[in-house]
Every structure is written in C-alpha cells, then in structure tokens.
N, C-alpha and C positions, 0 to 999 in steps of 0.2 A: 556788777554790770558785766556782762558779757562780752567779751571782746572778739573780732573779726580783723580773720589778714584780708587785708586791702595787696590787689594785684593789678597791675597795669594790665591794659586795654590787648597792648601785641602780648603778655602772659598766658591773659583769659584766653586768646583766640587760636594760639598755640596749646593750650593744655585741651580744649574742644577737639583741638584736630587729631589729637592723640587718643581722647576718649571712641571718636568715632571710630579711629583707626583701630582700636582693641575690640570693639565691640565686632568689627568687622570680622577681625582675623578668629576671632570666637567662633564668627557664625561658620567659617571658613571651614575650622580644625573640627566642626562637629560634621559637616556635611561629608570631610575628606572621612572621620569615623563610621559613619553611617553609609554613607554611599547616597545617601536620600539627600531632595534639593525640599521637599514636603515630607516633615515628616508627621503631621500632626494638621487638624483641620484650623491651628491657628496660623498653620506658614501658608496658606493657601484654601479656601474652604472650597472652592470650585474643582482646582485639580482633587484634593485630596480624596472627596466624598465620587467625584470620577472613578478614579482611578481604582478605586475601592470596589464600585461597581464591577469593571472591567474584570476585574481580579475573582470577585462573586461567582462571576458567570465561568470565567476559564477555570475554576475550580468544581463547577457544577460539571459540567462537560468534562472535564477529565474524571471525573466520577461515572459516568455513563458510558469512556470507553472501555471499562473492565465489560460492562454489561454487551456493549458491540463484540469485544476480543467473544465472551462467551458465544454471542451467536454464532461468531463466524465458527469456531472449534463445534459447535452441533451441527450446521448447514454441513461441515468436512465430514463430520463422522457419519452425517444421512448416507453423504455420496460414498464413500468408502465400500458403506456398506452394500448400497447400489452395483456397485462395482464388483462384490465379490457375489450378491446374488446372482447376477445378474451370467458369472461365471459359472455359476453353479446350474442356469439354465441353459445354458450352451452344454454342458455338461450332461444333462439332462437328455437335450435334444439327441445327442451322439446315442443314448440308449437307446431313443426310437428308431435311430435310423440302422441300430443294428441288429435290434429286436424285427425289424420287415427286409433287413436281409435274411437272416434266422428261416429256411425254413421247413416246414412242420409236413411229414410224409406221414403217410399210413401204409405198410405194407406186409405182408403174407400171403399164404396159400390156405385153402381150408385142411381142414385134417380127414375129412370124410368126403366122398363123394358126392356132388348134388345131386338129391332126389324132390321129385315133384309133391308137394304136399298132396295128403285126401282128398284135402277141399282146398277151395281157396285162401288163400293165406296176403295179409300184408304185411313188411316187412319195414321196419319203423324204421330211422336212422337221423342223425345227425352231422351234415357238414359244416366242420369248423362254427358248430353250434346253431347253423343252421336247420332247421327240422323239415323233413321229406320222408316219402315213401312210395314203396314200390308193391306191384299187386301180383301175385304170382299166382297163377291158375294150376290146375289141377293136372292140368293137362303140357303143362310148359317142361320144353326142356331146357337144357342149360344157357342154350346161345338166346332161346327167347325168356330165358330169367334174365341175362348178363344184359338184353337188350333194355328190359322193362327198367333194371337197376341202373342204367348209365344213362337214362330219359331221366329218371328220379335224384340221379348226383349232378345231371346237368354238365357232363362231360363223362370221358369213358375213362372208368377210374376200375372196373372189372372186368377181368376177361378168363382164360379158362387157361388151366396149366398143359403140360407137352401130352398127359395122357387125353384129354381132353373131357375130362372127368369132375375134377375138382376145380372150385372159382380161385378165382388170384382177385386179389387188392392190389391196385398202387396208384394210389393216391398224393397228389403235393397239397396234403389238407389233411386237419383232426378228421376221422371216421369215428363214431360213438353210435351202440345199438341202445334201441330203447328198452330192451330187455334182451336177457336170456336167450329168449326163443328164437328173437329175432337173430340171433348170432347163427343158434343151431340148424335155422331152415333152410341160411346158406351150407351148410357142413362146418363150418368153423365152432371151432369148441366153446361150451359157456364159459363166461364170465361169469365169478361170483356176485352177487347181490352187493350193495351198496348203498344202503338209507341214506347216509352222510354223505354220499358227493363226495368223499376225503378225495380220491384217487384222481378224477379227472374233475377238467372245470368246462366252460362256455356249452353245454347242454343246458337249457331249461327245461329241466325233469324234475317231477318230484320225488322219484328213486332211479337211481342212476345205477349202472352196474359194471364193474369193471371191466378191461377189454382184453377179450378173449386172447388165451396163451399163443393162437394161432400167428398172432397179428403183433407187429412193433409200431410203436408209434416215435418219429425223431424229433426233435425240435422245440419239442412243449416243454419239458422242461426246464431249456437253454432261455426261451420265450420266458416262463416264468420266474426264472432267478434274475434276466432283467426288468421285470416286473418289481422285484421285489428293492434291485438297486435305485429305480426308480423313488419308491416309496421314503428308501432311504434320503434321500438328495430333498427328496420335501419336508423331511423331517432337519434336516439342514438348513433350510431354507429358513423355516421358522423359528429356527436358536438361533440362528444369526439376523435375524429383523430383529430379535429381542435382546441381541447385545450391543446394537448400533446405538448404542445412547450416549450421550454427553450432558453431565451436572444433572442426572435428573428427567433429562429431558430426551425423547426418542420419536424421531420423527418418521419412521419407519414399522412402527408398530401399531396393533389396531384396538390399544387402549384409547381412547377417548383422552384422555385426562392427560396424558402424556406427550401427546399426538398432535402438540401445536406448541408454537415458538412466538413470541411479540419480543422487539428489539426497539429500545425507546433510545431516539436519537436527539432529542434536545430539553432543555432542561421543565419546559412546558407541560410535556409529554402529547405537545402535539402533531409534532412528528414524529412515526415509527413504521413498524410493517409487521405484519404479522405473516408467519408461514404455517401454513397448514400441513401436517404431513401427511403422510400416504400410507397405506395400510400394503405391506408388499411380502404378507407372509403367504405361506400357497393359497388359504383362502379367498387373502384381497387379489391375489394374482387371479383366483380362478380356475386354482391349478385342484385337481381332485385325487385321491390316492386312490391305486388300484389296488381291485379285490380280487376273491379268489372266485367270484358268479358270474362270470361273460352269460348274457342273453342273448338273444334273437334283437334283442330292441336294444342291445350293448351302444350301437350308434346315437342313439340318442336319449339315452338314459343312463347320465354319468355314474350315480350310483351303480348300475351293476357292470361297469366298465369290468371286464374279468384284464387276467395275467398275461395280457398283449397275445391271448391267443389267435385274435380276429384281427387280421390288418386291416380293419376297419378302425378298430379300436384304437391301434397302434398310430392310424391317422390324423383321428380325432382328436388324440391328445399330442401329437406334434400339432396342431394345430391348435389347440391349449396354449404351446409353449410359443410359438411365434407371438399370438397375442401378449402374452407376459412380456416378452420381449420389447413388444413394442410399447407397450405400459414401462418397463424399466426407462426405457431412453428417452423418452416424454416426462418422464419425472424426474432422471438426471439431467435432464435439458433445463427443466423450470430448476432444481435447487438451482442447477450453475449461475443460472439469471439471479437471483435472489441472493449466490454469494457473490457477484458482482457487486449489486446495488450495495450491500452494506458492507463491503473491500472499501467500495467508493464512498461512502457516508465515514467511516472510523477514516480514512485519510484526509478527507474537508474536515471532522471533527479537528483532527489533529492540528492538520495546518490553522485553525479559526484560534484554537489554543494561543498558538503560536502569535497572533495577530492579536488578540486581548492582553496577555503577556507583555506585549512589546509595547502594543497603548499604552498601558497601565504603567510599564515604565518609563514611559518617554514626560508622561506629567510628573511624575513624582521624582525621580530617578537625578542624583547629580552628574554631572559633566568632570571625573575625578581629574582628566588633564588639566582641564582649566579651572578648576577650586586649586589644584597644585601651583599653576602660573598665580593663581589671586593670593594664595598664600605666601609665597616669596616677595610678589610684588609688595604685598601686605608687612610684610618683614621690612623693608626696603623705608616702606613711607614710615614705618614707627622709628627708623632710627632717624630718616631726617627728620623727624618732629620732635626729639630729643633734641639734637642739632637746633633746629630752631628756637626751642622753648629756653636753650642755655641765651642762645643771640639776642632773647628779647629780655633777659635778666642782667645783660649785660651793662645797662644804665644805669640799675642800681647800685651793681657793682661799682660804679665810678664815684658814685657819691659817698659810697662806702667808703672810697680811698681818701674823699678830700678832710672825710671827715678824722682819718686819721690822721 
C-alpha cells in the first residue's frame, strides 16, 4: 500500500505560496530574456494576432519605400536633365542672336563697262533668296539701268563708279544671278555654272551659278558655320534626353515604353501616381535642324529653313527656341510638383511606419524596468515564504523533541 506524507494545513498553504511565487518569477526571468510581455497567441490571442497585424502592414510599407526612394531619384534625374537642356537652349538662343547681328554685304564694281543690250534684256537676280528682276531696254543708259535695278532690289544697292562707266554693288544682303548672263549684262564677269548649288544657298534655283570674281560677298559664311553650331546643340540636345534615365526608366525621351513612371504608395496599390513623361528632344521640342536650301517660302517652310542666311529665318527659329523654353519650364514646373507629392508620401510612409511599429509594440512589448522591480521583489517574497514555511514546521518540530 502506498504511503502519503500528510502536511499540516499552515505547510500546505505555505509551500502554495512558494509555488506561485516561482512560477511567477519564471514568467518574470523569461519576459526580462525576451523583451516580450506576448510572446505567443497563448499569452494573449487578442494583442498577439494585433500586433502581428501592425507588424504585417509596417513591413509592407517599408517594402514600398525602396519603390518611392526609386521614383523620387527618376523624378531628380528628369529635372536634371531639364535643367542642362534647357541650358543648352539658352545656348542655342545666343547663336540666333549673333547669327542677326552677323551681317551679310554684297560688294564690287564691274570689270567692264555697261553697255545697253541689242534688244531688250531681263536681268534675273536674287535678294537674300529673294527672287526679282530688272528690265533693261535697248535703249537704257547706265543711271536709267541703276534706276530699273534699285526699283527691282527694292532699295539703292547700285550706283555707278568715279568714271561713271562701270556699276558698283553695295549691298547689306546676299546678291545671287540667276545665270551667267545675267552677271555679264551688267559688265561684272561670269560666274561659273553650278548644278549642285555646292557654293551658295538661299536661291531657289534649279541651277545656281557661282558669283562672279567681280563681286565679295561677307557674312554668309560666318551665318553658316553658326548654322552649323546650331545643328550641333540639337544633336546635344537629343543624347542628353536619352541619357536622363534612372533604373530603366526615362522620362524625358520619346520612347513610349520608357516614358512613364507609377509610384505605388500603399500596400493595396490603391494609392499611387503615375507620371507621364515628356518627349524634350529637338523633335518633342519642335525644334528643326537647319539645312543648306533657304527658300523664298524659308519663313514658313521649316524644312527648307537654309544656313541663317535670311533673318527671317534666323527669326523664326529664335522663335522655335522661346517656345522650347517655355515648354521646358512648364514641364520642370509639373516634375517639381510631382517630386513634392511623393517627397511628401515617402515621409507619411515613414513616419505611419513608425506608428505601426510602436503599436505593435506597445501590445506585445515588456515593461524591462518593471519586470526588473517584479523580479527582485519576486526574489524578496520567495525567501520570506522559505521563512515562513520553516515557521509552520515548527510544531512539529516540538513534538519531535517530546518525543525524545
């Protein structure tokens, strides 16, 4: 048969008080190890599976601000690039304005004396690509040729030299003949023939002829190598749209596929924004490269814009370049807007972070200063309950003695 120790009444109630007491200090020493007051959905199912939650979400969201940091470093890189295009059309502009200071004489004397043609003759010519002409009669002498020819230039661009014999040029304009003949009727010596156009531009001719040794022409050149600085600057223009990218992504070029930004700000994806980019190479600008065929209709036929020989031309396309301009700063206006809003969304991101975090620990999370005081205090009651549990053995004790 089994035997059982029999304990008095203040024993039992005494050894309970200890048991409680260790079991306490247990739950004490693990909450001081862990740091946690829940660590598990059986210390708590309400906090724990909370707090879990909380924890879910601030981990989603800081997942999403790698995705914010990327837009805002593409949104920088647009405007950057904004910024150095946008240099480059300022840049740009200073050619126009020094290509219509640039300007362009025609001047000589003839080599032979004028004579009145047999018959009547017209006399073809071109100002600054302009096309006119002049009628000379059979009968005309030199002051009523210079007269017919300064009606037909549309200002007095010829007059007669000290013998009074030979014409004079001086013109602040390209002069171009339409042929040969037209050079020699005044006396000024031919021009060789010219299929190709190579030698001069802004005539629309279908054979052009170079211009007579009589005669200098200034400016055109100077005109056309800022023509050409120009072209260069839009070729500039377009390796740098096409290097403004960030991860992939280019918001400045006139890819399609490239050419647009979504920044997803919560874990839904039902908030985000998307950015459109802008197409800002000369094309999207508007902007047209010049050639080497100035027309009659150069003002309003970009293609055959020639070499800023017409300050018309050189007009037209400063007038190009303002509009770009103002296209640049409407489009670095909106990015800015747009890195605002999501500057502001990754710092709500942040700070909400912050606020899930703290939830999620405030249910779960121990109190280590006061699990430290429970622990002492803990300490404290297990040795009085030692103390007490010897004080309630102490009767037995006594019996124990009578009985010796």
């Amino acid at each position: 048969m089994a035997s059982s120790v029999t304990l008095s009444a203040a024993t039992r109630q005494n050894l309970l008080s200890l048991q409680d007491t260790s079991a306490l200090t247990s739950l004490t020493q693990n909450r001081l190890a862990t740091g946690k007051k829940v660590s598990s959905a059986l210390d708590n199912p309400i906090n724990f599976f909370t707090s879990q939650a909380l924890s879910s979400r601030s981990g989603d969201l800081g997942g999403l601000l790698d995705g914010i940091s990327n837009g805002i470093q593409t949104i920088q890189a647009a405007n950057t690039g904004l910024t150095s295009i946008q240099k480059l059309t300022d840049q740009a502009k200073s050619i126009t304005s020094q290509a219509l200071a640039t300007q362009i004489t025609t001047n000589g004397t003839a080599s032979t004396a004028f004579a009145a043609p047999a018959s009547a003759a017209t006399v073809s010519l071109y100002i600054n690509g302009a096309a006119t002409s002049a009628s000379i009669a059979s009968t005309d002498t030199i002051d009523t040729a210079i007269a017919a020819l300064n009606t037909a230039a549309g200002s007095s661009i010829f007059s007669k030299d000290t013998t009074g014999t030979k014409l004079v040029l001086n013109a602040s304009s390209d002069v171009e003949f339409a042929a040969s003949t037209d050079q020699t009727a005044l006396g000024f010596s031919a021009g060789a023939a010219d299929s190709a156009g190579g030698d001069y531009y802004g005539a629309n001719l279908d054979k052009n002829v170079q211009q007579s040794a009589d005669l200098v022409v200034t400016g055109v050149e100077t005109r056309k190598a800022l023509s050409e600085q120009y072209n260069a600057l839009l070729t500039q223009i377009d390796q740098l749209a096409k290097d403004a990218s960030f991860n992939g992504v280019n918001l400045l070029s006139s890819d399609a596929d490239t050419n647009k930004l979504n920044i997803q700000f919560n874990e839904k994806g039902t908030s985000s924004i998307d950015i459109q980019g802008v197409d800002v190479t000369s094309a999207g600008l508007d902007l047209t490269s010049l050639n080497g065929d100035s027309t009659t209709a150069a003002s309003t036929n970009k293609s055959n814009r020639g070499n800023f020989l017409l300050d018309a031309d050189i007009k037209a396309t400063a007038k190009e370049l303002s509009s770009a301009t103002d296209t640049l700063r409407s489009k670095a206006s909106t990015f800015g807007s747009n890195l605002s809003v999501v500057q502001n969304r990754q710092d709500f991101s942040k700070n909400l972070i912050n606020v899930l975090d703290t939830g999620a620990a405030n249910l779960t999370d121990a109190d280590l200063n006061e699990e430290a005081a429970n622990s002492q205090a803990l300490t404290t009651r297990q040795s009085l309950g030692i103390s007490a549990l010897s004080l309630a053995n102490q009767a037995q004790q006594g019996v124990l003695q009578l009985l010796r």
